[in-house]
Structure formats: C-alpha cells, structure tokens
SEKE-518078 format. One record per residue (C-alpha): residue number from 1; x, y, z. Coordinates in steps of 0.2 Angstrom, whole numbers, plus 5000, padded with zeros to 4 digits. Each point is the difference from the previous one (the first is absolute). Layout:
BEGIN
NODE|NUM|X|Y|Z
...
***
This chain:
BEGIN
NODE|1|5000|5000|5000
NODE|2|5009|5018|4994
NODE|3|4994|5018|4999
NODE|4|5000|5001|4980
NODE|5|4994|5019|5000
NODE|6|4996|5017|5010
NODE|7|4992|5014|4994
NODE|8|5005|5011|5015
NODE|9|4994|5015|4991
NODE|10|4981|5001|4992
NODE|11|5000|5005|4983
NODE|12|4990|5020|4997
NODE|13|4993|5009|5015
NODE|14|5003|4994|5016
NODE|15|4984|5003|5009
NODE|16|4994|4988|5010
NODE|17|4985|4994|4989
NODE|18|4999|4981|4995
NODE|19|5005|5000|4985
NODE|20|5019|5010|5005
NODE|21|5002|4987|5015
NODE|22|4996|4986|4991
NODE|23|5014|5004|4988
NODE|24|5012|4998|5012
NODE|25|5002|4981|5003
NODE|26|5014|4986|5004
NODE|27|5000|4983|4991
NODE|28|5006|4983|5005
NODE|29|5004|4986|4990
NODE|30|5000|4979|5006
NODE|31|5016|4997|4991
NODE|32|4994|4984|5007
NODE|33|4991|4984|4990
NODE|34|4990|4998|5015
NODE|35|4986|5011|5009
NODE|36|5003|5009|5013
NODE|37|4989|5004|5012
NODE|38|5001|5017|5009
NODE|39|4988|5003|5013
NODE|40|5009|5008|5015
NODE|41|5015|5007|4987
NODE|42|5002|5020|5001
NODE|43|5008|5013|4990
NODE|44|5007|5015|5008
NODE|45|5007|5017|4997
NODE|46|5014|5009|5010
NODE|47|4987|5011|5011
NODE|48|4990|4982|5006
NODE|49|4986|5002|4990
NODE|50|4994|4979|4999
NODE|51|4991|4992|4986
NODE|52|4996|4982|5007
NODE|53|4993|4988|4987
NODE|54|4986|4988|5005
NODE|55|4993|4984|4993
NODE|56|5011|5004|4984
NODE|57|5009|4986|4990
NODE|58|5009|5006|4984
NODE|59|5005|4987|4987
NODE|60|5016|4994|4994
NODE|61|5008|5013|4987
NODE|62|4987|5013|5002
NODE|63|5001|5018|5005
NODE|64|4988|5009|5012
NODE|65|5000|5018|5000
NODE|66|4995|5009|5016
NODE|67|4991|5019|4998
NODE|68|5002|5012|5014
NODE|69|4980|5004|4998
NODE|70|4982|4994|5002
NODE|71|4995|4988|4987
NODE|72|4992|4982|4998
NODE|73|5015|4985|5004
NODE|74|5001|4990|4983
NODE|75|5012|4983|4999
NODE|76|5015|5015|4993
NODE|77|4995|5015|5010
NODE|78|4997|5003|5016
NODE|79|4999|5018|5010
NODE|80|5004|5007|5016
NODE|81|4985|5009|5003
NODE|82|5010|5016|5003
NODE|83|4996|5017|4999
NODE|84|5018|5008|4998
NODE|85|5016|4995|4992
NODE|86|5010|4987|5009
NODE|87|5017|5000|4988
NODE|88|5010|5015|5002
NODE|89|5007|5008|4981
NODE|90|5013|5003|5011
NODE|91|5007|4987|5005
NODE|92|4994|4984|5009
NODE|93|5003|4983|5002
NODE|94|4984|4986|4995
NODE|95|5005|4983|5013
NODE|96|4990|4986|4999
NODE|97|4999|4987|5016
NODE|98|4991|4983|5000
NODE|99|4987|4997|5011
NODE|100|5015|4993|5016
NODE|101|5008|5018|4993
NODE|102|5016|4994|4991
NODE|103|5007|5011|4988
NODE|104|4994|4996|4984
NODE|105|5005|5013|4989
NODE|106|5003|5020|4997
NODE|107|5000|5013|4988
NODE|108|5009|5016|5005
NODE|109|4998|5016|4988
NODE|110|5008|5018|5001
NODE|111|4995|5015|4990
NODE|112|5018|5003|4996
NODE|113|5004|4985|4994
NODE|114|4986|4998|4987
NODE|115|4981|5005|4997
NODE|116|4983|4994|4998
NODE|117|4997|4981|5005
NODE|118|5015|4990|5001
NODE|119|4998|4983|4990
NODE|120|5013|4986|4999
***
C-alpha cells in the first residue's frame, strides 16, 4: 500500500465550497495482488488532523482517491466530510498508519521544491 498522489493545493479559488475541497485529495494504491482491508487505517497531516477509514477494503492493484470534502463514498472515492482544507500548499507531510498504527507510508511536499500535486 503507497501514497501514489497529493494534490495539496485545489485547483481555481480556494473557497471553501465543495467543489474547491474536494479537489484537493490523496490517493493510495494496493501495490498488492491481494485485498486489503482497512478499517481502523488513518491518514494524517502534520497539524493531527485524522482521517480513519472504516469498513473499507480496497482491491489488489487499485487506487482509491480520498477528497477533503462532503460527498457520497464510492468503491474509488471516499471523503472526509470536512469543511476546510486539511493539506497545507505549503508544506505538509500526508502519513498513513494501519489500523495497530505502523508506519505505512508518507508523502512530504514543500512549496520550494515543486508546485501543484506532487505525483510519482
């Protein structure tokens, strides 16, 4: 399981509606053949804000993206359910923990270094 892609930084105006948070949005990948099932799994930002995934299995070599905003949970997409932005343009660092919190994987971006969403 590895964090594919970020986009930190929501493409046109950043205000807050639906549309701009769910724009911003981390993907995972199951590098795996095998399903993995990741109910109690979180991803989190450097500030502690704590996405915990429940009753969620992803299949082997498929990508999930997760959207910062409101929205309807699909087999590929799933939302936070926030109201603000939870990945700093800035810089920020996405970790992703299992659900007996082993380090799983990260993706660390900073402004300097490059721009927009940072994909492998």
């Amino acid at each position: 399981m590895e964090i594919c892609a970020v986009q930190y930084d929501s493409p046109g105006r950043e205000d807050r509606s639906r549309r701009s948070l769910n724009k911003e949005w981390v993907e995972l990948t199951n590098t795996s053949r095998r399903t993995i099932n990741l109910d109690g799994w979180t991803l989190k930002n450097e500030d502690g804000d704590t996405y915990t995934f429940h009753h969620y299995r992803l299949e082997g070599r498929t990508t999930l993206r997760i959207h910062t905003g409101r929205g309807h949970d699909t087999d590929n997409d799933l939302y936070m359910d926030r109201r603000n932005y939870v990945w700093d343009n800035h810089s920020d660092t996405a970790t992703l923990r299992n659900d007996h919190h082993r380090f799983i994987d990260d993706e660390s971006w900073s402004r300097h270094h490059h721009g927009g969403g940072r994909h492998h």
